[in-house]
Residue frames relative to the residue before (quaternion, step in Angstrom):
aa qw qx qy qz dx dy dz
X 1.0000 0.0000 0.0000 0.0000 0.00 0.00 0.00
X 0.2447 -0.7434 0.6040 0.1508 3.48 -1.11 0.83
X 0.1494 -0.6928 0.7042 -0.0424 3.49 -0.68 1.11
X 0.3661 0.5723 -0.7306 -0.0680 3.60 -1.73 0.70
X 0.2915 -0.6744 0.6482 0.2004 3.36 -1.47 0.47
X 0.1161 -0.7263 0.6759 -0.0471 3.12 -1.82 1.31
X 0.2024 -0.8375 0.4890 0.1363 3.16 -0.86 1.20
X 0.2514 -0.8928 0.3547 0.1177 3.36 -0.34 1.48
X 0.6642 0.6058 -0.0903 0.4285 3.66 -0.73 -0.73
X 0.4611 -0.6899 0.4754 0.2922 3.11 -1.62 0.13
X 0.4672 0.6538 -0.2182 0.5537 2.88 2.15 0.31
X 0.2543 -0.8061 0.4997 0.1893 3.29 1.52 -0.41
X 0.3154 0.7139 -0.5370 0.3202 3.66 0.40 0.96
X 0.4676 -0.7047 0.4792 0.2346 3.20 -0.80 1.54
X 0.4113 -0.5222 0.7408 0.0968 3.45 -1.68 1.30
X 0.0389 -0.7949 0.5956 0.1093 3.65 -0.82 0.03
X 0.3860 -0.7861 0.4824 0.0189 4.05 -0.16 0.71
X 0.4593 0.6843 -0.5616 0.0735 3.83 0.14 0.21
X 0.2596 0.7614 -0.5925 -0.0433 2.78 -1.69 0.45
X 0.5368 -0.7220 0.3910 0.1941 2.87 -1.64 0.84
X 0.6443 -0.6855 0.2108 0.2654 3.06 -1.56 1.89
X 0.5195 0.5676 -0.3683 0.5218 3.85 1.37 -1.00
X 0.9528 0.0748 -0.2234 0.1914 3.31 -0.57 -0.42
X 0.4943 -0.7454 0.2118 0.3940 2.84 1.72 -1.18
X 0.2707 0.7135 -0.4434 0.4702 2.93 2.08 -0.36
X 0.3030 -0.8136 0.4960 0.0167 3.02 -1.86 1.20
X 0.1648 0.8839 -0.3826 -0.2128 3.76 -0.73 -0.50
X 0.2014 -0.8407 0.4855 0.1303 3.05 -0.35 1.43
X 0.3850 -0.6821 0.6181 0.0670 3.14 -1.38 1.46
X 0.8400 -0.1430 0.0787 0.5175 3.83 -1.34 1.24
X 0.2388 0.6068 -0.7422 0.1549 3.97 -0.26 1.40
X 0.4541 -0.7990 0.3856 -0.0819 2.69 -1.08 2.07
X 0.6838 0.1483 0.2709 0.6611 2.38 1.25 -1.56
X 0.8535 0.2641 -0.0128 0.4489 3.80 -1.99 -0.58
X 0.1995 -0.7637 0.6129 -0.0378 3.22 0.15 1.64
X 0.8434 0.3080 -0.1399 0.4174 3.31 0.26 -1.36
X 0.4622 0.4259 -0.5317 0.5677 3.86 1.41 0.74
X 0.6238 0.5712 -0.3500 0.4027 3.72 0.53 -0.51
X 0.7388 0.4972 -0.2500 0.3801 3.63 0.92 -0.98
X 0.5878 0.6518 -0.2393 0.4153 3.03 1.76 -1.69
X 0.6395 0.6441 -0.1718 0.3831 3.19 1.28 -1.29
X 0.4977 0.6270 -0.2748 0.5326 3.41 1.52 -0.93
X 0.8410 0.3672 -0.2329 0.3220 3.12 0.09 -1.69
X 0.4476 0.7774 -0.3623 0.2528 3.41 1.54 -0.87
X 0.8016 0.2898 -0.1291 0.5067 3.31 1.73 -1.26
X 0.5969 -0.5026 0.4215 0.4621 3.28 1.52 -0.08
X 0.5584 0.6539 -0.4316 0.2727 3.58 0.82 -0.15
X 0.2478 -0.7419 0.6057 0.1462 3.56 -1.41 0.30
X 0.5425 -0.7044 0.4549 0.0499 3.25 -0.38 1.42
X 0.0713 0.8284 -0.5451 0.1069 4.05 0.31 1.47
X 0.7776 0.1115 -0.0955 0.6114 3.36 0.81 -0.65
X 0.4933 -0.4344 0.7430 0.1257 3.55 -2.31 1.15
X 0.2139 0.6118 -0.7361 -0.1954 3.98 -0.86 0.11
X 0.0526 -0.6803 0.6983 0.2165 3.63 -0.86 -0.01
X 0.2228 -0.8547 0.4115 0.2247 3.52 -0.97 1.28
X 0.6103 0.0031 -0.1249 0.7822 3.48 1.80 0.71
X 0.8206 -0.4566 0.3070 0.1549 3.02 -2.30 0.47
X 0.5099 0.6383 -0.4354 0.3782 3.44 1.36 -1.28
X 0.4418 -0.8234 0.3386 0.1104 2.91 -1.51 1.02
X 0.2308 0.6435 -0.3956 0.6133 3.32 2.39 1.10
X 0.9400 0.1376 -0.2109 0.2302 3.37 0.91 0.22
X 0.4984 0.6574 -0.1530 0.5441 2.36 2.37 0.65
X 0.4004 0.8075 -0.3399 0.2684 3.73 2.03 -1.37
X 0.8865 0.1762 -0.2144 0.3703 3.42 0.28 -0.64
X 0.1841 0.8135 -0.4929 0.2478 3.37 1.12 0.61
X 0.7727 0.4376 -0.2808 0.3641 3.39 0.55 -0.77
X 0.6055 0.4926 -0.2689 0.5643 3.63 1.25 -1.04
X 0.6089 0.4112 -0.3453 0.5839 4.13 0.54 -0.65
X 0.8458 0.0940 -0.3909 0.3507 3.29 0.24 0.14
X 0.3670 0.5860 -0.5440 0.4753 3.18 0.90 0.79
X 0.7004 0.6056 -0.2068 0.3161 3.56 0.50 -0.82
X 0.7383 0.1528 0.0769 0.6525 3.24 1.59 -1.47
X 0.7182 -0.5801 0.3840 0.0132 3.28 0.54 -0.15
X 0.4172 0.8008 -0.1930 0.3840 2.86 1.94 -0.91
X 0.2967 -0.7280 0.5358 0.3081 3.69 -0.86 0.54
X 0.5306 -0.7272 0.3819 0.2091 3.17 -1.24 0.86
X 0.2093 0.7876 -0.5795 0.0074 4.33 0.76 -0.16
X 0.0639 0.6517 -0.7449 0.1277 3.52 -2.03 1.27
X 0.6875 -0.5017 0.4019 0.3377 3.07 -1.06 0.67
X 0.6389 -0.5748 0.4140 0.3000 3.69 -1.17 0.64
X 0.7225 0.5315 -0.0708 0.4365 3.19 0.98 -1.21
X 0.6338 0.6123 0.0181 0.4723 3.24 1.79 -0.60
X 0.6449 0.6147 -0.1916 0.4118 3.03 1.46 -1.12
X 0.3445 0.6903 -0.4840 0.4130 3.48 0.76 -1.14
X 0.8367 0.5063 -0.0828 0.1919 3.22 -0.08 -1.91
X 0.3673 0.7888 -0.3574 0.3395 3.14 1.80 -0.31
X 0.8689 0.1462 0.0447 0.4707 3.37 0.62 -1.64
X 0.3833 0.6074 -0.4345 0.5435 3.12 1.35 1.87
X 0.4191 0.7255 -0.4565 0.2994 3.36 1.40 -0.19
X 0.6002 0.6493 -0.3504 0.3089 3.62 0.31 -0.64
X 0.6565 0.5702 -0.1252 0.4778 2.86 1.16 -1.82
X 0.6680 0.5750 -0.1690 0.4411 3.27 0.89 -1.72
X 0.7171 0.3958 -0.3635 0.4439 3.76 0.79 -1.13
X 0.6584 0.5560 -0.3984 0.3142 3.49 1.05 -0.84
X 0.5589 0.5653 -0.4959 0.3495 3.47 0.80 -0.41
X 0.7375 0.2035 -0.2596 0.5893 4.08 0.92 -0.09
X 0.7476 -0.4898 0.2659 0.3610 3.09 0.12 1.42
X 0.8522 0.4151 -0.1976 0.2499 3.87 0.63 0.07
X 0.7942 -0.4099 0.2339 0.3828 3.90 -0.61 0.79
X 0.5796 0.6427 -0.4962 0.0699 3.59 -1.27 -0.33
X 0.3877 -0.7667 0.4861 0.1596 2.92 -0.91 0.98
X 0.6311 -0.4710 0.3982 0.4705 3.76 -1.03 1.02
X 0.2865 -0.6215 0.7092 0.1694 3.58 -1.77 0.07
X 0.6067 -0.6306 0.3678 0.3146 3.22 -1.08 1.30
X 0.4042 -0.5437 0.4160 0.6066 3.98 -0.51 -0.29
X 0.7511 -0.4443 0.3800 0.3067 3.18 -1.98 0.47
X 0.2695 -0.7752 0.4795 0.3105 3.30 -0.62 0.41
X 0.6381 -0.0424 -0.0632 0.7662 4.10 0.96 0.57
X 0.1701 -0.5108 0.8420 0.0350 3.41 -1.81 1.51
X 0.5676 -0.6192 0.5425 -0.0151 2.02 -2.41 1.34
X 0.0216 -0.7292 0.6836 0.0197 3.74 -1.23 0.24
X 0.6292 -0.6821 0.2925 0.2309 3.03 -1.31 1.17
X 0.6710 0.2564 -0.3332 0.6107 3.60 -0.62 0.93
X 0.4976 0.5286 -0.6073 0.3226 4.11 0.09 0.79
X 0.3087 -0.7904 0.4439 0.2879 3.09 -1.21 -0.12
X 0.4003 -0.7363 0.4526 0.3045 3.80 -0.73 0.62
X 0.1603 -0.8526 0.4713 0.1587 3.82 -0.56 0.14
X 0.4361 0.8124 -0.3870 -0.0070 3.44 -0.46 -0.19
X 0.7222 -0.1049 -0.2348 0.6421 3.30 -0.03 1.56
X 0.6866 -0.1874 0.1477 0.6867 4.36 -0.58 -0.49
X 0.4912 0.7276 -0.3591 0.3169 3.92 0.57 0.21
X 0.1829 0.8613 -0.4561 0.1296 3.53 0.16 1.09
X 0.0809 -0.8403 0.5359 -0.0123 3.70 -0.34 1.30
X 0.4899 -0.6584 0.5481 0.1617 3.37 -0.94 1.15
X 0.1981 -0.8047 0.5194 0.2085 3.83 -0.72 0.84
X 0.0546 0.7612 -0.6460 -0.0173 4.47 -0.49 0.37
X 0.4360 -0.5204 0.7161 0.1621 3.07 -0.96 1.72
X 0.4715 0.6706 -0.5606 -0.1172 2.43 -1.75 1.19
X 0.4041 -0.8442 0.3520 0.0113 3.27 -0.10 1.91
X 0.2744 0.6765 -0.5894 0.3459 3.15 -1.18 0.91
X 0.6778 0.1702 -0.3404 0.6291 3.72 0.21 -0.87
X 0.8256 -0.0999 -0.0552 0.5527 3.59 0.22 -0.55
X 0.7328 -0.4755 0.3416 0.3468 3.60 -1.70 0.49
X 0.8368 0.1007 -0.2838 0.4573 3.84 1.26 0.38
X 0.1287 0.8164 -0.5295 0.1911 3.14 0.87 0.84
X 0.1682 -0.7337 0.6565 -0.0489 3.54 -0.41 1.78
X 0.0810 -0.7226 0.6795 0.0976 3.87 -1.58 0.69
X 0.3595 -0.7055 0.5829 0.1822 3.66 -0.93 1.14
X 0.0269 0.7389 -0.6576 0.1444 3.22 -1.14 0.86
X 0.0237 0.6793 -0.7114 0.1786 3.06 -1.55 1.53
X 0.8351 -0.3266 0.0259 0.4418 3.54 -1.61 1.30
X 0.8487 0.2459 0.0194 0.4677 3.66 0.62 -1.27
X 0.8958 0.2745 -0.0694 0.3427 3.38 1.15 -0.54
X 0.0311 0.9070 -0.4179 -0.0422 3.60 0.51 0.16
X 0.2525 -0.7606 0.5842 0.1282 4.03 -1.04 1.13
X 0.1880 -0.8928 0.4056 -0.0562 3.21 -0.86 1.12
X 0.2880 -0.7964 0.4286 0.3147 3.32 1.75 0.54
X 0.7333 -0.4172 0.2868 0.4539 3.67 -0.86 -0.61
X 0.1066 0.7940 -0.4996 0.3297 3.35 1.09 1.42
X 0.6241 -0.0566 0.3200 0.7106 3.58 1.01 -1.49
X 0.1410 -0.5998 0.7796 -0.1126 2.32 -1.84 1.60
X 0.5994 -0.4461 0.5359 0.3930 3.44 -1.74 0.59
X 0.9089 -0.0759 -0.2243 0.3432 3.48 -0.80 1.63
X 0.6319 0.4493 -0.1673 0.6089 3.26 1.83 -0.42
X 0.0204 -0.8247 0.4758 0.3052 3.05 -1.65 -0.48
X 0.8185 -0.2123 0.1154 0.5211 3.69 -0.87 -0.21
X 0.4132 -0.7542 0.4031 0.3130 3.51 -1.12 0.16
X 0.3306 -0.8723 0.3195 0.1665 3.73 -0.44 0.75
X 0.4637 0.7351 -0.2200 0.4430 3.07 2.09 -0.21
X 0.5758 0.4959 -0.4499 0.4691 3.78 1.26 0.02
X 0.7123 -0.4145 0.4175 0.3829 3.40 -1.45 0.46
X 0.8385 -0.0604 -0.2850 0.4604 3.49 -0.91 1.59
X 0.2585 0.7448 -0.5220 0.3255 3.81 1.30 0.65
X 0.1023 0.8942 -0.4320 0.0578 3.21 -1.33 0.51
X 0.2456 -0.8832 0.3170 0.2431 3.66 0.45 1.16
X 0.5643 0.4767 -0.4272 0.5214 3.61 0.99 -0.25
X 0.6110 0.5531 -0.3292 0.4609 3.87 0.91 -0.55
X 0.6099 0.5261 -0.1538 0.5723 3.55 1.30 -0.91
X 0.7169 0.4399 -0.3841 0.3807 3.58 0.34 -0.80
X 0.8333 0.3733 -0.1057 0.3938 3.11 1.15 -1.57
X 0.2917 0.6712 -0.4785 0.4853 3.06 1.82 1.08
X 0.5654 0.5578 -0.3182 0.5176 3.85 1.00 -1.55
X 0.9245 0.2088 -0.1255 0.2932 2.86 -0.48 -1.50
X 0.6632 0.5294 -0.3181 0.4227 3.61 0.61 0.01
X 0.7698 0.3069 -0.1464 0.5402 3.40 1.11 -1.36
X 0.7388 0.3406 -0.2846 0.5072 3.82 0.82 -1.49
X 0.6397 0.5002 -0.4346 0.3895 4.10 0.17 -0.72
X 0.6584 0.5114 -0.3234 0.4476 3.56 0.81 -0.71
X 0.5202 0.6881 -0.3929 0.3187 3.49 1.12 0.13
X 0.1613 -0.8434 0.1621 0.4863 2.87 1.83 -0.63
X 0.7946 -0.3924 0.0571 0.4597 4.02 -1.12 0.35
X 0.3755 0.8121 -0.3584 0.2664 3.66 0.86 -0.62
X 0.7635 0.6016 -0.0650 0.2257 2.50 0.38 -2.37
X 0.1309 -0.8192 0.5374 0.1519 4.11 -0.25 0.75
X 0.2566 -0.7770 0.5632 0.1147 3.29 -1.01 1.14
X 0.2991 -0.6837 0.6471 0.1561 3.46 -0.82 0.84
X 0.2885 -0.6869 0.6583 0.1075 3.59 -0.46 0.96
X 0.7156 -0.4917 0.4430 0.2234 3.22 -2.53 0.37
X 0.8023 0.0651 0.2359 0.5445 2.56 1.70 -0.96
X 0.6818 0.4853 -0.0539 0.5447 3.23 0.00 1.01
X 0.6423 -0.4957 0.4433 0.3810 3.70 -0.98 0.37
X 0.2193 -0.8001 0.4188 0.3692 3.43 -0.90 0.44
X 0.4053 -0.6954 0.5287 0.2694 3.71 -1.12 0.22
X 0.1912 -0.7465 0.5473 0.3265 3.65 -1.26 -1.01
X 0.7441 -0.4269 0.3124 0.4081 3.27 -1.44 1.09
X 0.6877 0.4317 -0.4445 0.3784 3.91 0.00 -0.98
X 0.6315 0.5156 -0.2840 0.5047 4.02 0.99 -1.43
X 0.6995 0.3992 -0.3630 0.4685 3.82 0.52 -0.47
X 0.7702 0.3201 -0.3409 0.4337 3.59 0.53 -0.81
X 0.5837 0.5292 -0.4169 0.4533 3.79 1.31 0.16
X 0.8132 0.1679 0.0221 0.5568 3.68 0.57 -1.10
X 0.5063 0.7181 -0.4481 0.1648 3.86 0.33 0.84
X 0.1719 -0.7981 0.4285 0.3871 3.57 1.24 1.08
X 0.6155 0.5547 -0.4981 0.2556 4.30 0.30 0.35
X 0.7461 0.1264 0.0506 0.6517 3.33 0.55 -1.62
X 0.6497 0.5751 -0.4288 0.2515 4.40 0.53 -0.36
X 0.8182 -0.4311 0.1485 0.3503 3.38 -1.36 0.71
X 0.8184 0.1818 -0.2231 0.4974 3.32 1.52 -0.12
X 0.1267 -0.8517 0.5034 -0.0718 3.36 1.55 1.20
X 0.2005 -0.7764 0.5973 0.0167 3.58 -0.87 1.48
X 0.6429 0.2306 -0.2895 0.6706 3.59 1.23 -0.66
X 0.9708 -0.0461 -0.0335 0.2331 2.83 -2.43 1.13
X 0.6701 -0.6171 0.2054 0.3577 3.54 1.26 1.45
């Protein structure tokens, strides 16, 4: 598996790159931003770009949906719950002073327990809500993306319109900790971390949570 990570934006929200070594077929995960750092990046490995995942609506992780798939062609997939939000971006960037253009509609929403495909590449989907009401992490054998679900000592925010920390906690700990310690999380943002260090030392949701139990 090819993995790179771009940080995009003025928000600096990780882009995520995979693809798979046999064929080459690609998926980019949340391009926020920097269309033309995202492509370059493609070509760097030869890759072709089949699937858009967006792992929620916000529009730090959604901005360049529309130009990447103009470009390649790629199929667009977002949670169900999530979508709406596609063709609010504009609105959404302007409230922090900044650009984005709507995102076409999705070409196939997700639900929890589908699978994604792309070339011998097969990612498990886990609703998991909290920063927003469809926030979907991808997960395979060793490795799982977590949009702004969990971060390496932190987590998501719950303070945006349909956020929710009891929705968020019992995302972590029920769906991601049960992955089991191994498992590296690529974060929304940020360095990445693994499941065993989050469910041991995360003062939010880990076995000895210090804030709000």
């Amino acid at each position: 598996m090819i993995i790179k990570t771009l940080a995009v934006g003025p928000i600096q929200a990780n882009c995520y790159i995979l693809g798979c070594e046999e064929t080459l077929a690609a998926a980019v995960i949340d391009p926020g931003d920097e269309t033309d750092r995202i492509l370059h990046a493609l070509a760097e490995s030869s890759l072709t770009a089949k699937l858009i995942i967006n792992t929620h609506g916000h529009f730090d992780h959604v901005s360049a949906n529309k130009r990447l798939k103009e470009v390649t062609g790629a199929q667009i997939l977002i949670h169900s719950l999530d979508a709406p939000m596609l063709n609010q971006l504009s609105s959404s960037a302007a409230a922090w002073g900044l650009a984005a253009d709507n995102s076409p509609r999705p070409d196939r929403e997700l639900n929890d327990g589908d699978e994604v495909t792309f070339g011998n590449t097969v990612l498990k989907v886990i609703h998991t809500p909290g920063h927003t009401p469809g926030g979907i992490s991808l997960y395979a054998a060793d490795f799982v993306f977590v949009g702004d679900t969990l971060f390496a000592g932190s987590i998501g925010r719950t303070d945006f319109p349909g956020g929710s920390f009891e929705a968020l906690k019992e995302s972590i700990r029920k769906k991601l900790f049960v992955l089991g310690d191994h498992v590296k999380v690529y974060t929304g943002h940020g360095p990445p971390t693994t499941i065993g260090e989050e469910r041991r030392s995360n003062p939010f949701v880990g076995e000895n949570a210090s804030y709000f139990g």
